[in-house]
KEKOL-711091 format. One line per field, with one value per residue (C-alpha): residue number from 0; y negated, z, x. Coordinates in steps of 0.25 Angstrom, whole numbers, plus 5000, padded with zeros to 4 digits. Layout:
pos: [NUM,...]
v: [Y,...]
w: [Z,...]
u: [X,...]
This chain:
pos: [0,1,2,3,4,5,6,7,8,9,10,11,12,13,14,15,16,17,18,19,20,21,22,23,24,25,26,27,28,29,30,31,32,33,34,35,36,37,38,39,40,41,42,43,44,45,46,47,48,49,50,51,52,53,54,55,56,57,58,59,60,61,62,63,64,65,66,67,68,69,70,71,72,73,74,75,76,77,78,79,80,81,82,83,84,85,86,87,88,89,90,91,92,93,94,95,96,97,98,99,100,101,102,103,104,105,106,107,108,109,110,111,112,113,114,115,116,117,118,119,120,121,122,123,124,125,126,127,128,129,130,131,132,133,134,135,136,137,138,139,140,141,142,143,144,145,146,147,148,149,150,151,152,153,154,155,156,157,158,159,160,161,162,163,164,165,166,167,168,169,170,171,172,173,174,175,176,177,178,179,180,181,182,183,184,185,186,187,188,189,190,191,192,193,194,195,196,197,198,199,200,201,202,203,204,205,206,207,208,209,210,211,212,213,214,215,216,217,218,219,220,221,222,223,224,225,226,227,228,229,230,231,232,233,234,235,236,237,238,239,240,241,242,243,244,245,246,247,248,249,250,251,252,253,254,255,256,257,258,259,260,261,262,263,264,265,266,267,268,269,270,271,272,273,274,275,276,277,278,279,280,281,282,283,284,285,286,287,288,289,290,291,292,293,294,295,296,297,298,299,300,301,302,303,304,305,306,307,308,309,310,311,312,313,314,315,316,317,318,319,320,321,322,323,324,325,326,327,328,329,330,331,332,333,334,335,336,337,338,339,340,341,342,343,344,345,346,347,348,349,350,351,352,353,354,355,356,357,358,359,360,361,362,363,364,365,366,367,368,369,370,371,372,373,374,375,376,377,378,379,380,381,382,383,384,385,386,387,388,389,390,391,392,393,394,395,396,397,398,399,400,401,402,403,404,405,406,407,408]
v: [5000,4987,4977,4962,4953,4945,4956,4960,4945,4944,4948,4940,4927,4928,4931,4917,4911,4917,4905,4895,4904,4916,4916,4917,4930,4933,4949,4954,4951,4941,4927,4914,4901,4887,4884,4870,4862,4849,4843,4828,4822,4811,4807,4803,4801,4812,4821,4832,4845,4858,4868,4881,4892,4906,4920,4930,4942,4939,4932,4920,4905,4896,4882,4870,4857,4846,4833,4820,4817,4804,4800,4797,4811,4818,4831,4837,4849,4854,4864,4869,4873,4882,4885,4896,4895,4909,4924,4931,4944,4949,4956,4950,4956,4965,4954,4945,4955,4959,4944,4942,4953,4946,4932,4926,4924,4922,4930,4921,4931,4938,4934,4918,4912,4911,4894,4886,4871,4867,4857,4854,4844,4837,4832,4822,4813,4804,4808,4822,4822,4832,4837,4843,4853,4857,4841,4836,4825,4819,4819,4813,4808,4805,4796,4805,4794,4781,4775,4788,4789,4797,4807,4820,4832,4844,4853,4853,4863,4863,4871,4883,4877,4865,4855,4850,4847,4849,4839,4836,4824,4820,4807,4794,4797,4811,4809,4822,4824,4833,4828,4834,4830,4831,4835,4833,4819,4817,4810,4813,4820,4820,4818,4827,4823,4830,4828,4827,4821,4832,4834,4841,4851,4865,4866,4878,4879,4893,4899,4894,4880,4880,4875,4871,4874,4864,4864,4853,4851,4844,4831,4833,4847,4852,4862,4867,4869,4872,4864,4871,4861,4864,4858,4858,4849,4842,4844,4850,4865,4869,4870,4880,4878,4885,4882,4890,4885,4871,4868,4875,4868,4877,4888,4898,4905,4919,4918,4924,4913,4921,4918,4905,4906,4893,4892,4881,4876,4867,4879,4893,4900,4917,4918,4911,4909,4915,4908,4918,4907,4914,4913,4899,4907,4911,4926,4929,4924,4930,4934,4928,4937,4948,4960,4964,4977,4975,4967,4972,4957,4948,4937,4923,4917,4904,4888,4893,4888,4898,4904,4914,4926,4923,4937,4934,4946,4938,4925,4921,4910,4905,4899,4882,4887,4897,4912,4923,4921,4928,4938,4939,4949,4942,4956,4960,4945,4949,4946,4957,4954,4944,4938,4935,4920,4912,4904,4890,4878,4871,4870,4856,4853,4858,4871,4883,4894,4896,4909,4910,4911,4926,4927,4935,4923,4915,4904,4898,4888,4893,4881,4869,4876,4886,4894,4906,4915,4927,4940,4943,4957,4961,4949,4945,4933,4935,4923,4908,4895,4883,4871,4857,4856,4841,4845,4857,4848,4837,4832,4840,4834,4826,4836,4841,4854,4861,4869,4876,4888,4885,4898,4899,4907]
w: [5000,4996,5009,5005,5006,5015,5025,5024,5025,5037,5046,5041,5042,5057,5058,5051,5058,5073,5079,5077,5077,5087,5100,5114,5120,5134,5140,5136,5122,5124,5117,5126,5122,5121,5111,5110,5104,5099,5095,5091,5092,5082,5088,5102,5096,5104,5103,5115,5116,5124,5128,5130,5136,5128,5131,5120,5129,5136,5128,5134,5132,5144,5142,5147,5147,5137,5135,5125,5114,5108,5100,5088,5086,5075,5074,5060,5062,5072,5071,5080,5080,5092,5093,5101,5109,5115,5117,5128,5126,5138,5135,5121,5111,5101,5088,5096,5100,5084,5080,5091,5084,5072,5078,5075,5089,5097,5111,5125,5138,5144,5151,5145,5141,5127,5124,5113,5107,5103,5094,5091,5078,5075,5064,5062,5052,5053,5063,5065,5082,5090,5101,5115,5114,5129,5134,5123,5120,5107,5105,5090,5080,5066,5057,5044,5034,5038,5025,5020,5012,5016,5029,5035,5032,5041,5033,5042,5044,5054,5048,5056,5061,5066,5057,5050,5047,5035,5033,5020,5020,5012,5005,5002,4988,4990,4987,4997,5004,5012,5024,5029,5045,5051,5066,5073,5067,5067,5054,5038,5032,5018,5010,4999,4990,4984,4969,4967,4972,4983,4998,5005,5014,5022,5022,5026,5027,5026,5037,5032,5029,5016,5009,5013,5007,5005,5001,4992,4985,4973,4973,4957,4956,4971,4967,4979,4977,4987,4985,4990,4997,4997,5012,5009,4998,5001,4988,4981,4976,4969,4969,4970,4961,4967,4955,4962,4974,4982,4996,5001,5013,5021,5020,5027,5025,5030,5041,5030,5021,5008,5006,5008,5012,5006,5014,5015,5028,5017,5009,5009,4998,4996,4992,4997,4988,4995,4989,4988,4991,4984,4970,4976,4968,4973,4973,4978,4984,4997,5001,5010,5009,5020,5019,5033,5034,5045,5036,5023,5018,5012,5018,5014,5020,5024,5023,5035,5042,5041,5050,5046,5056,5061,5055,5042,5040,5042,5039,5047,5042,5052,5045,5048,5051,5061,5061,5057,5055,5043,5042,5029,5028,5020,5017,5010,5008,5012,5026,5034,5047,5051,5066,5072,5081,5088,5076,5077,5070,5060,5067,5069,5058,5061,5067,5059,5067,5076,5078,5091,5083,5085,5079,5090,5093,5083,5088,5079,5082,5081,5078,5086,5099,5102,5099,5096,5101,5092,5094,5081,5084,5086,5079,5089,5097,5110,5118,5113,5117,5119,5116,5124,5120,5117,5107,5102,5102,5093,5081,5067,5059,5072,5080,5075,5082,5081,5090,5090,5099,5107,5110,5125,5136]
u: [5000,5005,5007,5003,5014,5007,5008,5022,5027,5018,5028,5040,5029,5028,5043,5044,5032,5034,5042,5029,5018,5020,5011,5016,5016,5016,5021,5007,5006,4994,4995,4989,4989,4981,4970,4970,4959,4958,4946,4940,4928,4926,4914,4921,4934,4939,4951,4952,4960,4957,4964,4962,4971,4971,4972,4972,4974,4961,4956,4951,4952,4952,4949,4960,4962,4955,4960,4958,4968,4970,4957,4966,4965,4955,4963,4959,4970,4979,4992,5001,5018,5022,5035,5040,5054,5056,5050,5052,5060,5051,5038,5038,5029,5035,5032,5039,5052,5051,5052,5061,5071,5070,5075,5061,5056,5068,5070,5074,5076,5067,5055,5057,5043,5038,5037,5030,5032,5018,5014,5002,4997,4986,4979,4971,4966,4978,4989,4996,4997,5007,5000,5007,4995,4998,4995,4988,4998,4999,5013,5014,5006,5008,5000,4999,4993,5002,5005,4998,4984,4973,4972,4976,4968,4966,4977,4989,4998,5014,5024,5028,5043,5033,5040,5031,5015,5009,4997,4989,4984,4970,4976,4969,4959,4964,4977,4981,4997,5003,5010,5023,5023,5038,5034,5047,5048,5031,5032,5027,5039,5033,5021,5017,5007,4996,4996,4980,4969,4965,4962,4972,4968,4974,4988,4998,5013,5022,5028,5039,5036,5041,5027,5013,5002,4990,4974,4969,4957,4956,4947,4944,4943,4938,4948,4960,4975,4986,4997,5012,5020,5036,5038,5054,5051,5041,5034,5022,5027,5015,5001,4990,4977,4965,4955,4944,4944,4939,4938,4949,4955,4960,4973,4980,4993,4998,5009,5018,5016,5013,4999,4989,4973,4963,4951,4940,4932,4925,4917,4916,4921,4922,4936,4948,4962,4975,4988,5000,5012,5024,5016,5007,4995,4982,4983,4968,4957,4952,4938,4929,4919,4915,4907,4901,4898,4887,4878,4883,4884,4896,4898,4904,4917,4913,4920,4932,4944,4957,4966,4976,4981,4997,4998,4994,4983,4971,4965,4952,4942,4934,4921,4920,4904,4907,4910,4913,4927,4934,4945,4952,4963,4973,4979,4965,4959,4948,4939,4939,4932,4922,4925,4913,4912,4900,4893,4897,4896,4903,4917,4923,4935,4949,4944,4952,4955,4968,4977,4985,4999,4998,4986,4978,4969,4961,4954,4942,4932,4919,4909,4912,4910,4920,4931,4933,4947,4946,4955,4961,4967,4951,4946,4935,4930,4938,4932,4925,4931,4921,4925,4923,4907,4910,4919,4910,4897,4903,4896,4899,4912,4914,4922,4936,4942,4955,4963,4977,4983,4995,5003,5009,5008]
């Protein structure tokens, strides 16, 4: 049987990856952390975060502090860099001994604690902010449109040596660019335009952050490309038509790197493109369709935001109206599991789904409420997580939700 190259590179992908994106582990093998939740309410010009303190062995999420952020902020996005300084040799899992061996996640003596750097982004609809997500400082702020036309979008992505951020930015008269944010200096290290009148959307960079990968949509044509941006250059490398399709806006690329996902929150669709990256050619289109034997009906995917599994096996779509959530095999391309959540609303904007970096926790907001902590080794509803009900009874288009996870122990 021929194995996909997708899944033989997997590997070697969290090899390259690990140092950014591995979860803490304590002697037991279970990951903890913090899910941090930002939300804004534009009719109180209020920005507050919450945190709440995560088991994953129990699973169980405890509610902690809240606090008010500075009412400039009308976070659109958030992202994350973690960096881990040291594993303990002691009671280490045997992924991190292995990684270990292969000088990937260094070893320090026995019994000495795992530790993070966190950083924490946020975007908004004019300044990139540096939040200390354990005080809820703002650290830094950067005005991303000073002497610039037009304004951020929500496509933002941080490379994985937590170097740089990726930012499209809408452009005035739809004259979209791609901001290169330095974030050791906080200041715009280039500016690549976008050589047609489009809206810039999702953006992805490779594990290793040679190019970044953005979603546009024609204004004449309604039609979507993905433009490949060499990061070393600072320059277009090529674009990818995608004729069939319009509304795409969101995208996810597997850990390994070799292959992008083009979805849309904006409207449904039955197929998805995948983008091969070596070739930069759409080399299928993965469907959105699920049979379920218990009814014996075919149901639809539905207008979702994307979240693809550490791993790089599995991407779930978490429909913008509520569940099921969608599991597609990106082995098959095909869904193969419906998760079902409580029904919810319509969820607040900035709401895609979040993994712990190990990928046993998916966190998904489902309808304006709640959260749901969902097991993906069973792929179940371990527990809901309701939110302030201020922030879950806000007006429709006036509330903006997003949240990260913050490994530790």
């Amino acid at each position: 049987m021929r194995i996909p190259k997708r899944v033989l590179g997997a590997t070697a992908a969290l090899m390259i990856s690990t140092v950014v994106l591995l979860a803490a582990y304590d002697d037991d093998n279970r990951v903890k952390g913090q899910l941090i939740v930002i939300s804004w309410l534009k009719a109180f010009r209020f920005a507050g975060l919450k945190v709440f303190t995560v088991n994953g062995n129990t699973g169980t999420a405890t509610a902690g502090a809240s606090q008010q952020l500075p009412q400039s902020i009308q976070g659109l996005g958030t992202a994350t860099s973690s960096v881990r300084t040291g594993i303990s040799s002691s009671g280490s899992s045997p992924l991190l001994r292995f990684l270990s061996s292969l000088g990937v996640a260094p070893l320090v003596t026995s019994g000495s604690p795992v530790t993070f750097t966190t950083n924490a982004y946020i975007l908004d609809t004019q300044y990139l902010f540096q939040l200390d997500p354990s005080t809820g400082v703002v650290l830094r702020s950067l005005d991303l449109i000073s002497g610039q036309s037009g304004e951020p979008s929500s496509g933002f992505a941080i490379t994985s040596d937590g170097k740089f951020a990726i930012v499209s930015n809408e452009g005035q008269n739809n004259n979209p660019y791609v901001l290169m944010v330095d974030l050791g200096s906080f200041t715009v290290a280039a500016t690549i335009q976008i050589p047609e009148k489009a809206t810039a959307w999702g953006v992805a960079v490779t594990p290793d952050n040679k190019f970044a990968y953005v979603v546009t949509q024609s204004l004449s044509t309604g039609q979507n490309s993905v433009y490949v941006l060499d990061l070393t250059a600072r320059k277009i490398s090529t674009t990818v038509p995608l004729p069939k399709y319009s509304n795409l806006d969101t995208i996810a690329m597997t850990p390994d790197g070799t292959a992008v996902y083009l979805g849309s929150d904006l409207g449904g669709d039955f197929q998805i493109p995948v983008i091969d990256t070596v070739s930069n050619t759409v080399t299928m289109d993965a469907s959105l369709l699920y049979y379920s034997a218990s009814t014996g009906t075919l149901l639809p995917g539905a207008p979702t935001y994307m979240a693809m599994h550490p791993d790089g096996t599995r991407l779930y779509l978490a429909p913008t109206n509520g569940g099921p959530i969608f599991v597609l095999s990106t082995i098959t391309n095909q869904i193969t599991k419906l998760i079902q959540v409580p029904q919810g609303q319509a969820s607040p904007s900035g709401t895609a789904p979040v993994f712990s970096p190990d990928g046993r926790l998916l966190f998904v907001l489902d309808g304006p409420g709640a959260f749901c902590m969902i097991d993906t080794a069973s792929d179940t509803v371990r527990t809901t997580i309701p939110l302030d009900p201020t922030v879950a009874n806000g007006p429709p288009g006036g509330t903006k939700v997003s949240f990260f996870f913050v490994p530790g122990p």
